[in-house]
Structures are given as C-alpha cells and as structure tokens.
C-alpha positions as CSV (number, residue, x, y, z in Angstrom):
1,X,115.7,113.5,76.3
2,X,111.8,114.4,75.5
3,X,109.5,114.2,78.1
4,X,107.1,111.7,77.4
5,X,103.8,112.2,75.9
6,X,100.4,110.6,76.3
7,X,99.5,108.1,73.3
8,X,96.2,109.4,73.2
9,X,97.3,112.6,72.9
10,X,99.3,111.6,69.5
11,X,96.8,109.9,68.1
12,X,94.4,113.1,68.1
13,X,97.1,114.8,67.0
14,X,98.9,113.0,64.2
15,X,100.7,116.5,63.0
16,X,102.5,116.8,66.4
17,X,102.8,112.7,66.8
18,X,105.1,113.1,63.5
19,X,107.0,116.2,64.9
20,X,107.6,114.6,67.9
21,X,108.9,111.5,66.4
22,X,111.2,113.8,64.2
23,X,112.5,115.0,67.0
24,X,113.6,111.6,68.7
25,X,114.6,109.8,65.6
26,X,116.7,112.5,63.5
27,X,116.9,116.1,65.2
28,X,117.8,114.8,69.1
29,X,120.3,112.7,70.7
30,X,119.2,110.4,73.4
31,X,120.7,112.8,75.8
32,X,119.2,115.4,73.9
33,X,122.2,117.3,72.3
34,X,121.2,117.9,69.0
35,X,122.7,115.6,66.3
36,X,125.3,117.1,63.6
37,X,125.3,116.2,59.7
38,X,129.0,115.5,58.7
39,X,129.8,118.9,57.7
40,X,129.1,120.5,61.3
41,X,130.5,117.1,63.0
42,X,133.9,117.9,61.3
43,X,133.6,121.6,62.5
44,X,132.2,120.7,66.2
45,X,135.3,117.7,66.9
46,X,137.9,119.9,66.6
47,X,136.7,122.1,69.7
48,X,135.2,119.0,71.2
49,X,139.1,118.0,71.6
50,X,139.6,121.7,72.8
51,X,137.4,121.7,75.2
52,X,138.1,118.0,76.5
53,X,141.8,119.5,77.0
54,X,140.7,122.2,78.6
55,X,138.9,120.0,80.6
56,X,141.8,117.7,81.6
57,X,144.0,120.5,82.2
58,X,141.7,121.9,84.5
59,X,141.3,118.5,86.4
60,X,144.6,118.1,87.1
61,X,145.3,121.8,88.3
62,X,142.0,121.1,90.7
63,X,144.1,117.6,91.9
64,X,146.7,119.1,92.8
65,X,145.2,121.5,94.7
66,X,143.4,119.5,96.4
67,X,146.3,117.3,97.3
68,X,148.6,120.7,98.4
69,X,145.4,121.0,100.4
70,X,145.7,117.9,102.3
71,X,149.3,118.0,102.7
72,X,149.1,121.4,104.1
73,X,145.9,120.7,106.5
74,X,145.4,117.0,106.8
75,X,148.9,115.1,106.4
76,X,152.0,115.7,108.5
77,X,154.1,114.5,106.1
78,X,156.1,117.8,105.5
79,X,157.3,120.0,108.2
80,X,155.4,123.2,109.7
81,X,157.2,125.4,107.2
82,X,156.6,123.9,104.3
83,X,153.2,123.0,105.2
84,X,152.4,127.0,105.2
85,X,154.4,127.4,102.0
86,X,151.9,124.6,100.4
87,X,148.8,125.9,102.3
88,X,149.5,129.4,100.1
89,X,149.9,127.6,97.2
90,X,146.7,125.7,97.0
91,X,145.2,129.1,97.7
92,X,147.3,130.9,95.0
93,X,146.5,128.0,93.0
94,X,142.2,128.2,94.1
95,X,142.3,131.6,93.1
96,X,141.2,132.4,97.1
97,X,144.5,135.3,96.8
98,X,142.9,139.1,95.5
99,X,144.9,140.5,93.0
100,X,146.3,143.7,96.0
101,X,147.8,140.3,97.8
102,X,149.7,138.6,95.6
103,X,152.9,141.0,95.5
104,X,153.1,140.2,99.2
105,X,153.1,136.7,98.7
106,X,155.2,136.5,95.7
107,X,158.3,136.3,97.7
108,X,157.1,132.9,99.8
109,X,155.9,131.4,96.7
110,X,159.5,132.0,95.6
111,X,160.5,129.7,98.2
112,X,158.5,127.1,96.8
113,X,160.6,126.2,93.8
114,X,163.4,125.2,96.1
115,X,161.6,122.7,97.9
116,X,159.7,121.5,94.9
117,X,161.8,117.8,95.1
118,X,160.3,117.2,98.6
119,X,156.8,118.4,98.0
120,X,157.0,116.9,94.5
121,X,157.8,113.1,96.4
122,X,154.9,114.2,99.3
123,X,152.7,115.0,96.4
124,X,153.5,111.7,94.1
125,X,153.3,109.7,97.5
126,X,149.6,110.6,97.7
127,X,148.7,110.3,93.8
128,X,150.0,106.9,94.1
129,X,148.2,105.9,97.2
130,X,144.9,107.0,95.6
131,X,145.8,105.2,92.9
132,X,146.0,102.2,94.6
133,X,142.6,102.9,96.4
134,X,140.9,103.7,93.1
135,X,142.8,100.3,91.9
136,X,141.1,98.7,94.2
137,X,137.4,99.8,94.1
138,X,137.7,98.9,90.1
139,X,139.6,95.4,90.5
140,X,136.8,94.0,92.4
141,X,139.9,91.2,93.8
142,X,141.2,91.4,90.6
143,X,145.1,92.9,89.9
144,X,144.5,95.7,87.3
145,X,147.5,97.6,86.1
146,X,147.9,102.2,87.2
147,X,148.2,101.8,83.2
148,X,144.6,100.5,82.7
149,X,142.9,102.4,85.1
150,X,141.6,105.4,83.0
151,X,140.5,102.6,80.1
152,X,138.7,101.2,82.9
153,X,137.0,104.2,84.4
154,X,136.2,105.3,80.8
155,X,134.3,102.2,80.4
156,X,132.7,102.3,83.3
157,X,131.4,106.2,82.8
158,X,130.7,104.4,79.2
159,X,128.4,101.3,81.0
160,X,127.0,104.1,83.3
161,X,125.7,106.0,80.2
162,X,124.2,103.2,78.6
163,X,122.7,102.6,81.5
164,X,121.0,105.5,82.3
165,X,119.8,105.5,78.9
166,X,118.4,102.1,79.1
167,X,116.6,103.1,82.5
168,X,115.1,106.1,80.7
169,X,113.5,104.2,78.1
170,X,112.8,101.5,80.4
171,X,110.6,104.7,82.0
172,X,109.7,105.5,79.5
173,X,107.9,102.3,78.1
174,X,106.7,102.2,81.4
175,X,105.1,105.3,82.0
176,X,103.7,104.1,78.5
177,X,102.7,100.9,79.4
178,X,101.0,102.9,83.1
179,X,98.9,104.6,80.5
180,X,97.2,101.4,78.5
181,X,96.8,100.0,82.0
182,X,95.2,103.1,82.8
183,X,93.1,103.6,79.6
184,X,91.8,99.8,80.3
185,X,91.4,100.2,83.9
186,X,88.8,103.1,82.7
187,X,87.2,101.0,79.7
188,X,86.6,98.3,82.2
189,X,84.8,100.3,84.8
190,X,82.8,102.1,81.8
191,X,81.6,98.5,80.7
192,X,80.7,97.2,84.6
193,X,79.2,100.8,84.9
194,X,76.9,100.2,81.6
195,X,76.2,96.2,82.2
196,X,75.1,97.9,85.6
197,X,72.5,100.3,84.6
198,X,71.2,97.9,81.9
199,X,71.3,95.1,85.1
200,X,69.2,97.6,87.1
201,X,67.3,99.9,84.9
202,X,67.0,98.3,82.0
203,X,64.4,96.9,80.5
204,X,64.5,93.6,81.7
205,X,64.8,94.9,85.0
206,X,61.8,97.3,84.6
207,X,59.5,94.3,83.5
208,X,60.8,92.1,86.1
209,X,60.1,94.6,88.5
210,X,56.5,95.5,87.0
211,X,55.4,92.0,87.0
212,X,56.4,92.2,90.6
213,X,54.5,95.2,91.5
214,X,51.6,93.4,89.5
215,X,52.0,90.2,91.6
216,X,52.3,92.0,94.7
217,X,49.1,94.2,94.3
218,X,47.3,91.2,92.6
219,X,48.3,89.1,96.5
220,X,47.5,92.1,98.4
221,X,43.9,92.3,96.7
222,X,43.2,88.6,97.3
223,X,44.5,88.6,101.3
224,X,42.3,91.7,101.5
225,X,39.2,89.5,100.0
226,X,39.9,86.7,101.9
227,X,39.6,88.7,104.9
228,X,36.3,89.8,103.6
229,X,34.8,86.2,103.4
230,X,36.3,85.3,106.7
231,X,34.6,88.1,108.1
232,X,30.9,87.1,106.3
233,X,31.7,83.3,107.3
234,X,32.4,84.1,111.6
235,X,29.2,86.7,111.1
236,X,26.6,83.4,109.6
237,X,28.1,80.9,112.2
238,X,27.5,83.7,115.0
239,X,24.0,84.9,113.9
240,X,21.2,85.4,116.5
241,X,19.5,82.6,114.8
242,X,22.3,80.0,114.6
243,X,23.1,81.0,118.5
244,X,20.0,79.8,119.2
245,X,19.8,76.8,117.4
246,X,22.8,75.9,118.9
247,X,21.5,76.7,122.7
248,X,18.7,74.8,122.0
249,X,20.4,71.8,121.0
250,X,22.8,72.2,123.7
251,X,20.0,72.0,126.1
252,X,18.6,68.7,125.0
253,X,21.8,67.1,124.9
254,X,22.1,68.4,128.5
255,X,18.9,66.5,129.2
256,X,19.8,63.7,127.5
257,X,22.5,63.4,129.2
258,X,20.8,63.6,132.4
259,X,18.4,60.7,131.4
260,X,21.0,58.7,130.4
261,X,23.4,59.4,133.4
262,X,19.8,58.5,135.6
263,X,19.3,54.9,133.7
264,X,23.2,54.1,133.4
265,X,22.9,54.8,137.8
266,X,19.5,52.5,137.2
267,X,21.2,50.4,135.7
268,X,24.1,49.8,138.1
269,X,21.5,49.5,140.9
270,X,19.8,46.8,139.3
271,X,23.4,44.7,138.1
272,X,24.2,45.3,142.6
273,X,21.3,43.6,143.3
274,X,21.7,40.8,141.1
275,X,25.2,40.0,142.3
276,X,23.8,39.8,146.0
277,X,21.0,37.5,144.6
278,X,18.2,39.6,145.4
279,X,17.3,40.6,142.1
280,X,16.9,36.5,141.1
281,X,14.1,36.1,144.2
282,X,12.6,38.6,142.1
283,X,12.2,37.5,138.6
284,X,11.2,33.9,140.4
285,X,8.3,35.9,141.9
286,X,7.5,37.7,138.8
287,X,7.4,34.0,137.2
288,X,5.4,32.8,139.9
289,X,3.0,35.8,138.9
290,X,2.9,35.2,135.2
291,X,2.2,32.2,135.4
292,X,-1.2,32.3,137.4
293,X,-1.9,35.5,135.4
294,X,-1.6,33.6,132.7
295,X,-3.7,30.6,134.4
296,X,-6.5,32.6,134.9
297,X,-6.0,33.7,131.0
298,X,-6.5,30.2,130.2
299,X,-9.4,29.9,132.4
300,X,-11.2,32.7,131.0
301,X,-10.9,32.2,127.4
302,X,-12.5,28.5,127.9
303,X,-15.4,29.5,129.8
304,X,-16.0,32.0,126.7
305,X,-15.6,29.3,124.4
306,X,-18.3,27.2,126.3
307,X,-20.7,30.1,126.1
C-alpha cells in the first residue's frame, strides 16, 4: 500500500496527484502487489497453485517435525529407544544432519520404518489433540466439525485481511482528516493573529490611542495651570498688605471684645444688685433727685417769664 501523501502537496502538484491516483486505482493492489491484465493472470495462476503446493507441502513436513520433536523431547509417550530414533528424525528431517553424517545415521533411520505403526498412532494422537484445541479456540462454544476447520481458518485469515485493509484506510482517512484539522488549526491562528494586530496596531487603535495621548497632555497642562493660579491666589491672600489688614482688624476685635466682656461683667453687677434690692433704693433716689431738679427747672423758667 502507498504511503500517504499530503493533500496540499497534490493540489500543487496536479501531474503527480494523477500518477499517484494511477497507482492506487489501476497499477497497485491494496496490498500493493501489482495487478495483472487477464493475459498475465492466466500465466501467473498456474504457479500461484505451484507455489501454494509447495507451500502446503512444506507445512506439513515442518508439522511433523515439530510433532517428532515433541514426542522425542516433551512427551513420554514412546519409549527411550524410540524416542532417540524420532529425536534423529526430526533432525534428519530439519536439515540440522551435514551431509559427512548421514551415512552414519542411515542405518538407525532404517530402524524407523519398522516402528512406523507405533510412532504413526503417537504422531496421529497429537494431530488430533491439536485439532481439538484448534476446534475449540474457533468454536467459540459452538461444535464445529475436524472437516470445517480449514474453511474456517480460511475465512478467518480472509476477515483478518479485510480487516487490516479496512484499518489502513481507516488510517489513512485519518491521517487525512489530521491534516484538514491541522491546515484549519493554522488558518485559525493566522485570523486571531491578523484580527490581533488590526486590534492593537491598527488604525483604530492608533487613533484611540492618539486621542489618549492628546487628552492626557491636554489634563496634564490644565493640573499644571491650576497649580499656577493656586499659587498667585495663596501669594494675594498672604501679601504684606493683606497681613496687615488682617492684624489690624484682629486687633480691634480684640478690643472690642474686651469692651464688651467689661460691660457684659457691668452688666451682671448691676442685674446682682437689683436682685438684692439695692439697686431699686437707687433709682427711688435718683427719682427723688429728678424731681426737685426738675422743681427748681420750673421755678426758674417762671421767674424768667415774669421778668
């Protein structure tokens, strides 16, 4: 199977997008064998069976290897001599024997065809408990006949193809689908990068923020002339002249106050002496006093009139 390839990368390049599409749809397999026109497919099947004998023929000489191997080193089901006998076998059989060493052991392998009924019963003995094992792992609970067990494993290598196809274009259209999200993820910062600049030096912002410089000198000048006038202001309230003004007045308040303190304690003298009655003797004798001044007033103005 192809390797995937980036979208952008085919849409730059629409010579090798079509080459590469070739190449999935009409010149590759999905498992990337190339793909035969009828004429080579009728040449190719013939060794396909060939080579699938071959292959099953090879199999089964590697099983029973295998099982001579486990009858000779893992299974006491034969005796000590005929577990050697198999032991050299399997290794005849492995290829494990050089070519110098196999006149020597021609003669025990001699032996071996005249115990072939026993070994052939040890041998089946095990086939058939594998079978049963393999029975079992493809039944799943269910009873499946030794006859349907290579249909079933056949179908189950089949499943296990179409599977692993389906999970490589499953990857596939994912590693596509990582891309876009990538490619988007980008676009989107590019945008909040741009709306950003504009945002903060653009030329809204510069305005805003020259108005604000403008406004901010503009307050700055008028604290700075307020300060000015607050100074003039404290220096005419605290001139030499207004100082003295205002010790002057302060000093005849001070005497006014005095005075007024000095008839207020008059005052309350005079309202003590008329609670204790003193001060009504007094204004009788005052009266008294007027009254003969005013007598003698009387008196004076008729003798005047009588001159």
């Amino acid at each position: 199977m192809l390797p995937p390839v980036d979208l952008q990368i085919l849409a730059v390049n629409p010579k090798f997008d079509a080459l590469y599409r070739d190449l999935r749809t009409t010149k590759l397999n999905e498992d990337a064998t190339t793909q035969l026109d009828v004429k080579a497919k009728k040449e190719h099947d013939p060794l396909q069976e060939e080579l699938r004998r071959t292959h099953l023929e090879e199999a089964k000489r590697d099983t029973i290897r295998t099982i001579l191997q486990d009858l000779a080193y893992r299974d006491e089901a034969l005796p000590d001599d005929l577990r050697e006998l198999v032991a050299l076998t399997a290794a005849m059989l492995g290829g494990e024997i050089a070519e110098e060493d196999k006149d020597l052991v021609s003669a025990e392998l001699e032996r071996f065809t005249e115990h072939i009924p026993r070994i052939t019963a040890a041998i089946s003995k095990r086939l058939e408990e594998d079978s049963n094992v393999l029975e079992r792992l493809l039944a799943d609970g269910e009873s499946i006949p030794q006859a349907n067990i290579p249909a079933n494993v056949q179908q189950l290598k089949n499943n296990a193809t179409k599977y692993r196809t389906q999970l490589a274009h499953s990857r596939l259209g994912l590693a596509s689908d990582v891309q876009q999200l990538h490619n988007l993820y980008r676009q989107t910062m590019e945008a909040s990068i741009r709306i950003l600049e504009q945002t903060i030096h653009g030329s809204v912002a510069r305005g805003t923020k020259a108005k604000a410089d403008y406004l901010a000198t503009v307050a700055e000048g008028m604290s700075k002339k307020l300060s000015v006038q607050h100074g003039q202001l404290l220096q005419q309230v605290y001139s030499s002249e207004m100082q003295d003004a205002l010790k002057a007045r302060a000093s005849a308040m001070q005497d006014e106050s005095v005075a007024l303190r000095r008839k207020i304690r008059d005052a309350e003298e005079k309202l003590g002496q008329y609670r204790s009655g003193k001060g009504l003797q007094s204004m009788a004798k005052e009266y008294a006093e007027i009254v003969k001044e005013s007598e003698k007033v009387r008196e004076d103005i008729a003798r005047l009139e009588q001159r």
